[in-house]
C-alpha positions as CSV (number, residue, x, y, z in Angstrom):
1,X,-6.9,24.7,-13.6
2,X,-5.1,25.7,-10.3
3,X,-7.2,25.0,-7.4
4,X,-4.4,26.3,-5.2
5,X,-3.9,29.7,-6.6
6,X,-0.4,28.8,-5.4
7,X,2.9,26.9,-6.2
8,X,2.2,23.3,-5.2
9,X,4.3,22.4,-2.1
10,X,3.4,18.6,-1.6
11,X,6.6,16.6,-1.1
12,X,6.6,13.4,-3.3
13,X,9.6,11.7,-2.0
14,X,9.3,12.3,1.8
15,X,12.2,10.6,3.7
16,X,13.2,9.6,7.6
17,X,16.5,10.8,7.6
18,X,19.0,9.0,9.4
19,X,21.9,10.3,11.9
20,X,25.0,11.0,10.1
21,X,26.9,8.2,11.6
22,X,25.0,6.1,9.6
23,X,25.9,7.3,6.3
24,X,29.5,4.7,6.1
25,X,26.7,1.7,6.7
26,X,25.2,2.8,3.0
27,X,27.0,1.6,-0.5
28,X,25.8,3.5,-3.3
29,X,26.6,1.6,-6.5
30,X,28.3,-2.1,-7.8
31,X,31.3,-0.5,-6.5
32,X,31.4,-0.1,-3.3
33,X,29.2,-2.7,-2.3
34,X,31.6,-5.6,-4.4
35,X,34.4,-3.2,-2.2
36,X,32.4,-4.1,1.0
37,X,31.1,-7.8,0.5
38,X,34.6,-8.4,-0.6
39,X,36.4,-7.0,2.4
40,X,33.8,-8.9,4.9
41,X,34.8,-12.4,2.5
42,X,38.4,-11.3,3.4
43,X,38.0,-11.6,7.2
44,X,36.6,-15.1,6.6
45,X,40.1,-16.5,4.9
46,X,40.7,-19.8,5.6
47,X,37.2,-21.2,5.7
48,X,34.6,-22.1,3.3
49,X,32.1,-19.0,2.9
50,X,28.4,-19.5,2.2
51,X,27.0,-16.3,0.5
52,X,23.1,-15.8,0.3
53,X,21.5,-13.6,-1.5
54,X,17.7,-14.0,-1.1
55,X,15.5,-12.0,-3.8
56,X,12.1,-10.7,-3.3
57,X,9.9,-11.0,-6.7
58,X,10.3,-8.8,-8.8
59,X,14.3,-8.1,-8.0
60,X,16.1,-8.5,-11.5
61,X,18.2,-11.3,-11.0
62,X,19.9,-10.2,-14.4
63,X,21.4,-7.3,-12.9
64,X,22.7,-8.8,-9.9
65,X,24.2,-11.7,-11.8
66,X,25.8,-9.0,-14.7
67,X,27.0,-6.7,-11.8
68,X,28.0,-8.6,-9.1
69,X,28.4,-12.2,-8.9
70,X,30.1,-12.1,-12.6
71,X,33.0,-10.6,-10.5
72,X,33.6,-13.4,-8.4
73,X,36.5,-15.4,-9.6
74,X,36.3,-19.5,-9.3
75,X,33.4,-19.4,-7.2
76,X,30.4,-21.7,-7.3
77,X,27.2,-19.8,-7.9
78,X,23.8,-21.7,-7.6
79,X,20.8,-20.0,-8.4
80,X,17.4,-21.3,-6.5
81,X,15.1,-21.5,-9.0
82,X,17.3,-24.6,-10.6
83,X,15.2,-26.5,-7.5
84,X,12.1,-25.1,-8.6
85,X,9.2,-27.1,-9.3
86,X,8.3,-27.4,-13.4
87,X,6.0,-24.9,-14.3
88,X,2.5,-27.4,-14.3
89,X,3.0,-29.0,-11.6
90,X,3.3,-25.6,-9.9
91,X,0.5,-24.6,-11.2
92,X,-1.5,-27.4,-10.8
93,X,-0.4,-27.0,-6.6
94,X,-1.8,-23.1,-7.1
95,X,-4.2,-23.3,-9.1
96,X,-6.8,-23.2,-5.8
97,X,-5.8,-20.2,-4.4
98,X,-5.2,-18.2,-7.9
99,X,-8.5,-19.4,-9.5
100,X,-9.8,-18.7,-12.5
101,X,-11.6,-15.4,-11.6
102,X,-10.4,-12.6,-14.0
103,X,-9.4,-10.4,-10.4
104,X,-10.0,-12.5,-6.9
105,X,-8.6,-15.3,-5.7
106,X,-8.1,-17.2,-2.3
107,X,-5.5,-15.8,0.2
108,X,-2.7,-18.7,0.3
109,X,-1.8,-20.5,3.4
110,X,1.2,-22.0,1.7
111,X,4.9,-21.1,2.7
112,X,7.8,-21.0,0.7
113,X,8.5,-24.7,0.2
114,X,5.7,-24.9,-2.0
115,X,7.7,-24.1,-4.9
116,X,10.5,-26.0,-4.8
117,X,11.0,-30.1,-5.6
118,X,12.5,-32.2,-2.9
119,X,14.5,-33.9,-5.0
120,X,16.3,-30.8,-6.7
121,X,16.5,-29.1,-2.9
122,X,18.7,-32.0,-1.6
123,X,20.6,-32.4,-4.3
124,X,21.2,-28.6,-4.2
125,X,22.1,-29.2,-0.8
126,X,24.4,-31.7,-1.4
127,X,26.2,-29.6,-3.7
128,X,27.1,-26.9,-1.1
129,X,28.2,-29.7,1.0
130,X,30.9,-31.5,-1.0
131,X,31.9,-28.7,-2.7
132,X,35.5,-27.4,-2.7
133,X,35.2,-23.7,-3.6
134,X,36.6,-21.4,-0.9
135,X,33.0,-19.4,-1.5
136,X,29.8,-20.6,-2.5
137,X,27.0,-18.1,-3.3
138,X,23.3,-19.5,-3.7
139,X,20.8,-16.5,-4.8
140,X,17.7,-16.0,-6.1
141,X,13.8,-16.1,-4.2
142,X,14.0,-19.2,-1.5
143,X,17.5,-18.8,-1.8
144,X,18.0,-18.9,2.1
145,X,15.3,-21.9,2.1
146,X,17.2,-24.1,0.4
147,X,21.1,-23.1,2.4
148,X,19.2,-21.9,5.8
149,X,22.6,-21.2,7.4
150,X,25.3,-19.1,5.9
151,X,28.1,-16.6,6.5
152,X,26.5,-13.6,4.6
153,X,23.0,-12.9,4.2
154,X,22.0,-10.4,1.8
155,X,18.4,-9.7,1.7
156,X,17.4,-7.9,-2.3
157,X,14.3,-6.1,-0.7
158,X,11.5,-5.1,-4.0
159,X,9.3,-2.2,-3.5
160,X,5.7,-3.4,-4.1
161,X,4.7,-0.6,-6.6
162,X,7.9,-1.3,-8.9
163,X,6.6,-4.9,-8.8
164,X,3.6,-4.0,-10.3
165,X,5.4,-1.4,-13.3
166,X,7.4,-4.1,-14.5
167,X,4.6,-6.3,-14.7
168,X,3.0,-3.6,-16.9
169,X,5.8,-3.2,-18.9
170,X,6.3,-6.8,-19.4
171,X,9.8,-7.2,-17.8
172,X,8.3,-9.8,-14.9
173,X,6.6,-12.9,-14.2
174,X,5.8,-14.6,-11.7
175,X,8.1,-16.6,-8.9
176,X,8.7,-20.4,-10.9
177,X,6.7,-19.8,-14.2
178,X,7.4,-18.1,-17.3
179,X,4.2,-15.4,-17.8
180,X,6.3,-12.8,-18.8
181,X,4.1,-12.0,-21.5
182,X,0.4,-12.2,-19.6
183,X,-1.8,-9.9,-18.8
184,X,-0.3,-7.4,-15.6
185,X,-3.2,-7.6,-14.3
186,X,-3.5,-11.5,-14.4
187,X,0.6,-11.2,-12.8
188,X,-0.6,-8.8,-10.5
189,X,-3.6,-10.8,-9.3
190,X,-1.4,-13.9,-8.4
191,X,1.9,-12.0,-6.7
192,X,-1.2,-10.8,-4.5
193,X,-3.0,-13.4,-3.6
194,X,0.0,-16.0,-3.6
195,X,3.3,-15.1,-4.2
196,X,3.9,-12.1,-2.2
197,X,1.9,-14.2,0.8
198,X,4.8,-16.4,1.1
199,X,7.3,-14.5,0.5
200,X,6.4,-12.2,3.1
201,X,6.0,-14.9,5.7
202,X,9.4,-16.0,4.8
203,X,10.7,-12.2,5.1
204,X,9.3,-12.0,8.2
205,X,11.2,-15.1,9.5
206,X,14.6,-13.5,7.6
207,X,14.7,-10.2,9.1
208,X,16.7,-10.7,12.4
209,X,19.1,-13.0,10.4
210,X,19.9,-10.0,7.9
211,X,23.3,-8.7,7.0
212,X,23.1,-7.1,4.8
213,X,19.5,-5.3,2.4
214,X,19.5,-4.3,-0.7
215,X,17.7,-1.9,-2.9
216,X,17.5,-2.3,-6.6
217,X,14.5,-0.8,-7.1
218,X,16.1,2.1,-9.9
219,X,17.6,-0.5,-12.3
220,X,21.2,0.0,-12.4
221,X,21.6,2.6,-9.1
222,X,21.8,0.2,-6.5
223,X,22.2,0.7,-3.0
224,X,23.4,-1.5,-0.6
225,X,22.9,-1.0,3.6
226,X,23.8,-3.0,6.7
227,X,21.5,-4.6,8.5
228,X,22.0,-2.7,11.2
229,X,21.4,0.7,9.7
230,X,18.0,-0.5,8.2
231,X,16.9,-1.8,11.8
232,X,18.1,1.4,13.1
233,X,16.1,3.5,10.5
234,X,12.8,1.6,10.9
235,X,13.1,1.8,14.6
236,X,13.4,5.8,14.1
237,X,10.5,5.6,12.3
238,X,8.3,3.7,14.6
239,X,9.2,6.4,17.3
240,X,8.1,9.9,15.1
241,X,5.9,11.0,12.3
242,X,6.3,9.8,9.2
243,X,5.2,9.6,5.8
244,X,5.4,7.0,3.3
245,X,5.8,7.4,-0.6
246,X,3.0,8.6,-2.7
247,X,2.7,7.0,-5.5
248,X,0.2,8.2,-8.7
249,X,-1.7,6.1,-11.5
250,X,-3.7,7.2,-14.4
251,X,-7.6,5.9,-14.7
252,X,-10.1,5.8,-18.1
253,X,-11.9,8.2,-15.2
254,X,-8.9,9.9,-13.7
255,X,-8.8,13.9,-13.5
256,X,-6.6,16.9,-13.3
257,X,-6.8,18.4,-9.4
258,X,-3.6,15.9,-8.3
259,X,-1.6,17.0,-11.4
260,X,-1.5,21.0,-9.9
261,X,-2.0,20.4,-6.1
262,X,0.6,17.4,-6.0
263,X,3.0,19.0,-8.9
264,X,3.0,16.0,-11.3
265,X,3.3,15.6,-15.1
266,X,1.2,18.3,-16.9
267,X,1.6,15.7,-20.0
268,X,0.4,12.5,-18.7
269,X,-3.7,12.6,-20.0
270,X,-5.2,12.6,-16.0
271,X,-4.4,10.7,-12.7
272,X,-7.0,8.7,-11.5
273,X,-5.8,7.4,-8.2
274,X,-3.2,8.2,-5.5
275,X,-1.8,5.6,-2.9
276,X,-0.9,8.1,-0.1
277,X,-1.0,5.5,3.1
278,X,-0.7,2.1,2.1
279,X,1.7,0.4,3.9
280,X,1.9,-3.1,1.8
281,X,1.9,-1.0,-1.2
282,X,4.0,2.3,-0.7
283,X,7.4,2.6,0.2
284,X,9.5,3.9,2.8
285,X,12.4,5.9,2.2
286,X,15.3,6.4,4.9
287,X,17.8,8.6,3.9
288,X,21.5,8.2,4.3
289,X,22.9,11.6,4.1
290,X,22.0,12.3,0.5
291,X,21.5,8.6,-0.9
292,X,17.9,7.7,-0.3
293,X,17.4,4.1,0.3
294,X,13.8,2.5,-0.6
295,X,12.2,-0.2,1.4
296,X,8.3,-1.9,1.1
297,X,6.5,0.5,4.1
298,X,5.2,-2.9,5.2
299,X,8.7,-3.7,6.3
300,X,7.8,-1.2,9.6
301,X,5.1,-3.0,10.4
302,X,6.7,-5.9,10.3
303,X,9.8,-4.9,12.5
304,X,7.7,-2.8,14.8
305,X,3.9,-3.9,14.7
306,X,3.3,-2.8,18.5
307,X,5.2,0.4,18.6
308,X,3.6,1.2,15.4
309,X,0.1,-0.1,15.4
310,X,-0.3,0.1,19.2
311,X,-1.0,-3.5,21.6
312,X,-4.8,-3.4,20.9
313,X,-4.6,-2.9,16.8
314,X,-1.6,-5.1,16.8
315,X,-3.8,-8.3,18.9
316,X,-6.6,-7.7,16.5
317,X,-5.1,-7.2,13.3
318,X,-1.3,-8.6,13.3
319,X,1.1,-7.3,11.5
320,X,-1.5,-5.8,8.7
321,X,-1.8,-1.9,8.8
322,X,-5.7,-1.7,8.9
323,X,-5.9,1.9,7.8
324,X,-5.8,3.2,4.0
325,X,-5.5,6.5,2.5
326,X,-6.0,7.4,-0.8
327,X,-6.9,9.8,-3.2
328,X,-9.6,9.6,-6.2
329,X,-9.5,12.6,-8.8
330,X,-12.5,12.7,-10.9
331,X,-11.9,16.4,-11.7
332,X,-12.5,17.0,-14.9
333,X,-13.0,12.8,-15.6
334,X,-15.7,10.8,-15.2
335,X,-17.7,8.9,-12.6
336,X,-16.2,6.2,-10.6
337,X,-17.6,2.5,-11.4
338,X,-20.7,2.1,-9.3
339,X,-19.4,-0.7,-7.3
340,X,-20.3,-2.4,-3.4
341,X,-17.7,-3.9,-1.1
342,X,-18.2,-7.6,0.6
343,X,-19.8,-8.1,4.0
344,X,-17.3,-9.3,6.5
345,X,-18.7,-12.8,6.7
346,X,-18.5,-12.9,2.7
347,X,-15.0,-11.9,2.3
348,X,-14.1,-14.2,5.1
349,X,-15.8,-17.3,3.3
350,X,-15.3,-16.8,-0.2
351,X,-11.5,-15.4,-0.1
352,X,-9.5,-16.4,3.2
353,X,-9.8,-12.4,4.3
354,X,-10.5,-11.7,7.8
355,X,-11.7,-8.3,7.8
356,X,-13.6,-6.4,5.0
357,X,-13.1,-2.7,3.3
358,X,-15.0,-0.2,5.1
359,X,-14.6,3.2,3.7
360,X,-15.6,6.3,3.3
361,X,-15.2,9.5,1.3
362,X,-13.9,13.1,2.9
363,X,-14.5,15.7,0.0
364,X,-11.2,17.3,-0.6
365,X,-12.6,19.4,-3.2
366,X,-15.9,19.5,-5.8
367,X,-16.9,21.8,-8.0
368,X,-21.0,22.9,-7.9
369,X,-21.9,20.3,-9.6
370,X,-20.0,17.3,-7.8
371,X,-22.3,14.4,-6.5
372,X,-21.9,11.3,-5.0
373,X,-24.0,8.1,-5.9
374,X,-24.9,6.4,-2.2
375,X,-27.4,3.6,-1.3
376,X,-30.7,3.0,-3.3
377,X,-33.5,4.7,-4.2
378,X,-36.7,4.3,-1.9
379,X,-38.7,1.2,-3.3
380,X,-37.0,0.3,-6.2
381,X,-37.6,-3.3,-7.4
382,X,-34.1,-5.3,-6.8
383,X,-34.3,-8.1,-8.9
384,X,-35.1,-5.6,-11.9
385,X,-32.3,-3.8,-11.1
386,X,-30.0,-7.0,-11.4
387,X,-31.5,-7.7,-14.4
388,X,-30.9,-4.6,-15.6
389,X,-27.5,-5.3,-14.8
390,X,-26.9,-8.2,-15.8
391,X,-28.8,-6.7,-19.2
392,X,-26.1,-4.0,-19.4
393,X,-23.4,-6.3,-20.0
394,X,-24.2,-6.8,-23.4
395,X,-26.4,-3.8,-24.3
396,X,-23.8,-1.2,-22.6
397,X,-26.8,0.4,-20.7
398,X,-28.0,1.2,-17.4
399,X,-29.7,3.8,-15.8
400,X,-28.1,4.4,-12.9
401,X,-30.4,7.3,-11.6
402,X,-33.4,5.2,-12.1
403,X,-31.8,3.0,-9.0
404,X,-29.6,5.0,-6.8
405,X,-29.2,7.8,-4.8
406,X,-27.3,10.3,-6.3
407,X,-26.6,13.3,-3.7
408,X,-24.8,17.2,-4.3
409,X,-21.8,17.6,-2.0
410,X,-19.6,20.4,-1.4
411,X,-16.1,20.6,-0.3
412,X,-15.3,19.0,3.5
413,X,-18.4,16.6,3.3
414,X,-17.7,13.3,4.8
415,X,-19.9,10.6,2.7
416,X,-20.0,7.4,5.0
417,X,-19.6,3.5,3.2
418,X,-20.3,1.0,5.1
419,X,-19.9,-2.5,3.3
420,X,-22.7,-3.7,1.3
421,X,-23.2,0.1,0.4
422,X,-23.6,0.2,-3.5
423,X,-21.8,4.0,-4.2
424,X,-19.1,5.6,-6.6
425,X,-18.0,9.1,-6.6
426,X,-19.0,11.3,-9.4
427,X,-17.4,14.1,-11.9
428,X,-15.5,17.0,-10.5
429,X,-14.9,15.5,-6.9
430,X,-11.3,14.9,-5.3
431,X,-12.2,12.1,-2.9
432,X,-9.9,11.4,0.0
433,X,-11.0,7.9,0.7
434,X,-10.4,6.7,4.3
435,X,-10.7,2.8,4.1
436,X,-9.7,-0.3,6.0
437,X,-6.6,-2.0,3.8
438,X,-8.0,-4.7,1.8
439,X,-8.5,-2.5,-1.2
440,X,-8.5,-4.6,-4.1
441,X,-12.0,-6.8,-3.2
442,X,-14.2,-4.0,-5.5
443,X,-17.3,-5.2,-6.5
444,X,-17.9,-3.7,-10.1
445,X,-21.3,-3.7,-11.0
446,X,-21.5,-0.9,-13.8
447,X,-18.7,1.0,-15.5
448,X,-20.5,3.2,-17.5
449,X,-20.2,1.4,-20.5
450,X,-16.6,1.9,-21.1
451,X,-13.2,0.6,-21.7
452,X,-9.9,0.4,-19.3
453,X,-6.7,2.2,-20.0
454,X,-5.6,-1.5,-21.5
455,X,-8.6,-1.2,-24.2
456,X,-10.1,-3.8,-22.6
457,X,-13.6,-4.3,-20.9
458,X,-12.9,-3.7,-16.8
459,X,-14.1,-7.0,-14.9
460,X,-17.7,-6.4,-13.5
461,X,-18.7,-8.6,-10.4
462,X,-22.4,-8.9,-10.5
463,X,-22.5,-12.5,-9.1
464,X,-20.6,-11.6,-6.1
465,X,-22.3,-8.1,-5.4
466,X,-25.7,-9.1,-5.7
467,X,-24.8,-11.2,-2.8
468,X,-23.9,-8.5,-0.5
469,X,-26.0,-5.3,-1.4
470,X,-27.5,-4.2,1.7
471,X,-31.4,-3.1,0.2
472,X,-32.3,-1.2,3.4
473,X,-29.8,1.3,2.4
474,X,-31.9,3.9,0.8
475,X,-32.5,7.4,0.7
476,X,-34.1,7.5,3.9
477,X,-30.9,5.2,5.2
478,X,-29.0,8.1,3.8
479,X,-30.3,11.0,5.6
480,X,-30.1,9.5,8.6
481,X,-26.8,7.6,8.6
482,X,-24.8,8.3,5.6
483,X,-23.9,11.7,4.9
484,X,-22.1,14.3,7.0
485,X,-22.9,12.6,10.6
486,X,-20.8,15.3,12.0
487,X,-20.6,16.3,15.7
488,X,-18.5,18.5,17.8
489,X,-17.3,16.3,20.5
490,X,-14.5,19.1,21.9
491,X,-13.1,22.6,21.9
492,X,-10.3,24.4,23.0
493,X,-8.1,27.5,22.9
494,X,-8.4,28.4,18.9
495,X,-9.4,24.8,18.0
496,X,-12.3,22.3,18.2
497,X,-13.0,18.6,17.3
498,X,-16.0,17.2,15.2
499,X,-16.4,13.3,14.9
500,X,-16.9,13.1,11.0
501,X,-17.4,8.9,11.1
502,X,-16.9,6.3,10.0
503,X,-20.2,4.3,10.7
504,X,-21.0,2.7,13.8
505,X,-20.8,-0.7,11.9
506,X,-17.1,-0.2,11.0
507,X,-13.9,0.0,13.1
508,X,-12.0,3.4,11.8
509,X,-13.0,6.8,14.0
510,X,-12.6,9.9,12.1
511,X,-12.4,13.2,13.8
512,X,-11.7,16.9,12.4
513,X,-9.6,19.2,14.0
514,X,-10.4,23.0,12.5
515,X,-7.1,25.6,14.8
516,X,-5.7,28.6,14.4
517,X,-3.5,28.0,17.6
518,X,-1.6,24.7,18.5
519,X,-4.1,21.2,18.5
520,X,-3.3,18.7,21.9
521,X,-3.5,14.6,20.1
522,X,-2.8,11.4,22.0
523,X,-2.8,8.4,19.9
524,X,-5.2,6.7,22.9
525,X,-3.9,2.6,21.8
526,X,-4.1,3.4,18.2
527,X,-1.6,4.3,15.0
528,X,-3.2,7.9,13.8
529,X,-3.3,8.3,10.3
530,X,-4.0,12.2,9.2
531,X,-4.1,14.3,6.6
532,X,-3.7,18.3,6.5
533,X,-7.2,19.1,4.4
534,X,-7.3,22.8,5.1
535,X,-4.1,25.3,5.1
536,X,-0.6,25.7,3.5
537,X,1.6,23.5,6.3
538,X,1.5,22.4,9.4
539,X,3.8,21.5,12.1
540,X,4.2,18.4,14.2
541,X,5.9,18.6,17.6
542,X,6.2,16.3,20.5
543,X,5.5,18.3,24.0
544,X,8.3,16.5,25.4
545,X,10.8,16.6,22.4
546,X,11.0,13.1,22.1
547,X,11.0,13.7,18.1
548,X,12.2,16.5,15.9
549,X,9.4,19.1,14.8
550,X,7.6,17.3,11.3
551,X,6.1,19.7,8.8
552,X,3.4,18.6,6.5
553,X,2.0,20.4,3.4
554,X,-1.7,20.8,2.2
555,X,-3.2,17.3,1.3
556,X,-0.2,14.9,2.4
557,X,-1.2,11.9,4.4
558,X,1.1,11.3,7.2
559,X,1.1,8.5,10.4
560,X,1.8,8.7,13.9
561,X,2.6,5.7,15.5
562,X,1.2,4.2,18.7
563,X,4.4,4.6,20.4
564,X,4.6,9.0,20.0
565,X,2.0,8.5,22.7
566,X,1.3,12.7,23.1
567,X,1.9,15.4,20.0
568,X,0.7,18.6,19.2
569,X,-0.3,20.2,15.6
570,X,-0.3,24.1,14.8
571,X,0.1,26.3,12.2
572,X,3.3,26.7,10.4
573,X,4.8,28.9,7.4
574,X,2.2,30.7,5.7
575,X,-0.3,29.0,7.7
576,X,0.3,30.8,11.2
577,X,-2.5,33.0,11.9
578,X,-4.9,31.5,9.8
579,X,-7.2,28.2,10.0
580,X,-6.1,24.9,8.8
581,X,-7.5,21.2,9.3
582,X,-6.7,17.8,9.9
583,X,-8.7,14.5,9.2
584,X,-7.7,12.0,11.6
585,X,-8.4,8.5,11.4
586,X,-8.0,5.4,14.0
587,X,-8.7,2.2,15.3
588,X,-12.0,2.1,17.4
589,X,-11.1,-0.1,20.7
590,X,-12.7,-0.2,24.4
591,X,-9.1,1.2,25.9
């Protein structure tokens, strides 16, 4: 299956490419970046010399230890999690915000002190203090918490998706216990609600203090930058389009469009999901002449929330990017689980959230018989239907058609979701799903009676999404609201604009732009999120050349930040002459 008819051009490892006198600030290898650490040590002679090297989770302490620090010569080397906490007590202190719900649990408001034992931190301290050694180096996550002040501070930055491979492939645990061998999704669930919490807060007070980042995400290929050269390149990025790294994940209802359109592994069974804009989860990769240097995306927004996000997003969201893009394949796979999303007030109360996943889908491509399953039939009796599924989980049965609207669409139909919305995509549609961020709070509530790629049951949530189905969303509430709400709101010299969504109840504005000839955008207050849904490539450009030209290929999500202001969009390549798209999303705000 080829849906192109074409040789896939979709760039997986797009990069912001750095000026060229930037390239000496990057240290490929042990090498070179023992060569540099040791020549900064060398201008300290005569003094004592704290080192610090503080370790996101996930960063293989191992290989920094076996690599680097064994190379040190009479040196004293402390490692932080010798002040940890035991193991139960730490998990007795957790326990509230992890939870013993098989996926959610409470968003912590605990900072990184939480894990360590006062006792062990002062005596730690005490240590550094009385000892002799011309160079101490202290390393390891809340390694700059317990020696806040030192000479050198090395930050080992962890990209969010390599997190969650090595908790797959049973390399990781989690910060202060030993759960190597649990469950990833168990590891995962807990780095998400607590452990990457803190240790972003804590990032986010480390940044201006940074010498010196580090990139181990490729085991054994590390790179090392300055400080300065990854403030640099995240500043560039704020100022001009980007696009972050996509990363792919097979599904027990994943199909085969992404394999040919995005050029992946023709062996791998199906790919079920693509993250192609999420910044907490996706990485960002700046490129030092030819030595590409990864970074968590989230990294921008926290160096540059305003010039990135724009003032109004940034005083109602903080530092979050509020906007997803993704992609669900279910050509040639199998539904989606039929599943609802929590009201805002829900996810507020019963998980420390303050703002809810609102989505929608934008048909990238269906076959004749795609469909969509949206809302509720007209008159159905609810609490049958939660009996029934409540029934299903042990008789593996439900008849979903008996309860909800199930609806043909066609390529370029625009399905809106507000929450409370019970809805899943079916076969043979490539969804691009447009979303606010907080993906993983999925209400299951029937999964077609089958197993996970882990052979295991997937978690169904009945209890909580029987709290937060909307029943006036029916087939009548469809018509009218839910499907293809499209308007043409302006037009121009060989282009015009549609609003596509979302719904009036949620915050993200979609519009289409269909052009032959070049597209005026402002980003009016708001980061723009877009993807090219119709045509070859595209090209980028700034009317007033504050940013090199930025092409983008057929179905790549790309962001404009707040700060571009004014930009432009026309055909490029094999493109020029004919019509392309764009789907662009952004924050609705009275400015």
């Amino acid at each position: 299956m080829n849906p192109l008819k074409y040789k896939s051009n979709y760039d997986k490892y797009p990069v912001v490419q750095l000026p060229d006198d930037y390239i000496k600030d990057c240290f490929p290898g042990w090498n070179a970046i023992l060569s540099e650490i040791a020549s900064k040590l060398q201008q300290k002679v005569g003094k004592k010399n704290i080192l610090v090297i503080e370790c996101y989770p996930g960063v293989f302490e191992k290989e920094i230890e076996d690599n680097f620090l064994s190379k040190f010569p009479d040196v004293l080397i402390l490692n932080s999690s010798s002040a940890m906490l035991c193991e139960d007590k730490l998990n007795a202190l957790l326990k509230e915000d992890i939870t013993d719900d098989e996926i959610f649990g409470y968003m912590t408001r605990r900072n990184i002190d939480c894990y360590f034992d006062t006792i062990k931190v002062e005596a730690l301290r005490s240590q550094i203090k009385e000892a002799k050694n011309d160079l101490i180096i202290i390393f390891g996550t809340g390694a700059a918490y317990i020696q806040p002040e030192s000479d050198i501070l090395m930050y080992a930055d962890m990209a969010r998706w390599e997190i969650q491979m090595r908790f797959r492939r049973n390399e990781l645990g989690n910060i202060g216990v030993n759960n190597k061998d649990e469950r990833a999704s168990l590891k995962y669930k807990r780095a998400f609600f607590v452990d990457w919490r803190i240790c972003d807060r804590f990032k986010k007070k480390l940044m201006p203090k940074w010498d010196y980042v580090l990139d181990t995400n490729i085991k054994n290929e590390p790179k090392m930058a300055t400080a300065k050269a990854i403030r640099a390149g995240l500043k560039q990025a704020a100022s001009q389009p980007f696009r972050v790294v996509p990363f792919f994940d097979p599904g027990p209802w994943g199909g085969q469009w992404m394999k040919e359109v995005c050029d992946l592994d023709r062996d791998q069974k199906n790919f079920a999901w693509c993250f192609d804009c999420v910044p907490e989860e996706n990485s960002l990769l700046l490129g030092f002449g030819d030595v590409k240097f990864e970074l968590p995306s989230i990294d921008l927004v926290f160096a540059h929330p305003c010039d990135l996000l724009g003032k109004p997003v940034h005083a109602r969201f903080g530092d979050e990017f509020p906007i997803r893009f993704d992609f669900l394949d279910t050509m040639d796979g199998g539904n989606l689980s039929l599943q609802v999303h929590p009201l805002t007030e829900y996810i507020q109360e019963k998980f420390g959230m303050h703002y809810t996943q609102e989505e929608s889908y934008y048909m990238l491509d269906a076959r004749e018989d795609a469909v969509v399953y949206l809302g509720l039939k007209n008159g159905i009796d609810k609490d049958k239907m939660i009996s029934e599924l409540e029934d299903s989980q042990t008789t593996g049965k439900f008849d979903a058609d008996k309860y909800i609207g199930k609806y043909p669409v066609k390529k370029h139909d625009h399905i809106l979701i507000p929450p409370g919305t019970i809805h899943c995509s079916g076969i043979n549609g490539m969804v691009l799903e447009i979303s606010a961020t907080p993906f993983i709070f999925t209400f299951k509530l029937w999964d077609w009676a089958r197993l996970g790629l882990d052979g295991r049951p997937r978690p169904i949530n009945i209890e909580h999404g029987k709290n937060v189905i909307q029943w006036n969303r029916d087939e009548n509430w469809v018509k009218n609201e839910g499907i293809n709400q499209i308007v043409k709101v302006a037009e121009g010299d060989g282009w015009h604009e549609e609003k596509t969504g979302l719904h009036e109840c949620e915050f993200i504005e979609t519009r289409r732009h269909w052009f032959s000839k070049t597209v005026p955008h402002k980003t009016n207050g708001s980061v723009n999120v877009l993807n090219l849904v119709e045509g070859r490539e595209a090209i980028v450009e700034s009317p007033t050349n504050a940013f090199e030209p930025f092409v983008v290929h057929y179905a790549e999500t790309f962001i404009i930040p707040e700060a571009v202001k004014e930009y432009t969009i026309r055909p490029f390549g094999e493109s020029e002459g004919k019509e392309c798209a764009t789907l662009k999303a952004y924050v609705r705000h009275n400015g």
